[in-house]
Wavefront OBJ file of the C-alpha trace (Angstrom):
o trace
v 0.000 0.000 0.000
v 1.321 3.314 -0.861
v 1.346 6.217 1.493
v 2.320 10.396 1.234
v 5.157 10.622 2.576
v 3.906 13.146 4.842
v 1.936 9.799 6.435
v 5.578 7.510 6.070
v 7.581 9.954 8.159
v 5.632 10.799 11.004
v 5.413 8.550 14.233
v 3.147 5.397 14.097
v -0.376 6.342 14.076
v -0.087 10.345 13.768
v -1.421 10.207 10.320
v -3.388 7.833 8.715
v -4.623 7.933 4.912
v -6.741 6.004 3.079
v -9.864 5.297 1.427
v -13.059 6.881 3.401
v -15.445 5.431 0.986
v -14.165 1.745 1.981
v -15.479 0.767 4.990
v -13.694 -1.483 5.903
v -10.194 0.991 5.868
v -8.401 1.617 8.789
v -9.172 5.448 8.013
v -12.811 4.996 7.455
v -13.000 2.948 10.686
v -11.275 5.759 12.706
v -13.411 8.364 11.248
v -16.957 6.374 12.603
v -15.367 5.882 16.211
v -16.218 7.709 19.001
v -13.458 9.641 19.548
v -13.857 11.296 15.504
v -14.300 14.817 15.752
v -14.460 17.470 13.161
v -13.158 21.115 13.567
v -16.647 23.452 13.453
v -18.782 20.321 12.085
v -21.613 21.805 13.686
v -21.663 24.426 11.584
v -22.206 23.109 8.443
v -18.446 23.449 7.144
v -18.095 20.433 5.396
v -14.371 19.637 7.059
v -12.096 17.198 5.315
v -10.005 16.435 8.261
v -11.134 14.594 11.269
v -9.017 14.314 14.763
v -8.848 12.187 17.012
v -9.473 12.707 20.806
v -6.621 10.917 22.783
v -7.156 7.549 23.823
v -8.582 6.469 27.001
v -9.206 3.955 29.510
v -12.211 2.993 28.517
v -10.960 2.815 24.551
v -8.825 0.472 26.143
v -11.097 -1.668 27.983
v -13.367 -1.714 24.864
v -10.666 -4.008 23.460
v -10.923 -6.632 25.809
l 1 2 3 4 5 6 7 8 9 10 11 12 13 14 15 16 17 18 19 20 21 22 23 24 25 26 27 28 29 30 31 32 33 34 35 36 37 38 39 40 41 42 43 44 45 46 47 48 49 50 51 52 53 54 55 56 57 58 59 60 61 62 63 64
């Protein structure tokens, strides 16, 4: 699979690019979790990037 390089030189898991229109992509699967949040959603912006709220506990948990 080929990446930007912007996504190759960063540390594990600080960028992550892909295919949002396959569900089953690690992107699009990140972008439907709970911790997916888009800068001024609300407002009707259409963003094109989505962060991710650090990882907690319970995310952790969740796993088990």
């Amino acid at each position: 699979e080929l990446n930007p390089a912007c996504v190759q030189s960063c540390p594990p898991k600080a960028l992550v690019f892909g295919d949002l229109n396959d569900p089953s992509s690690e992107v699009s699967r990140l972008t439907r979790s709970r911790r997916a949040t888009k800068l001024l959603g609300e407002l009707g912006t259409l963003p094109k990037v989505t962060y991710l709220e650090q990882a907690s506990w319970e995310d952790e948990a969740d796993k088990l």
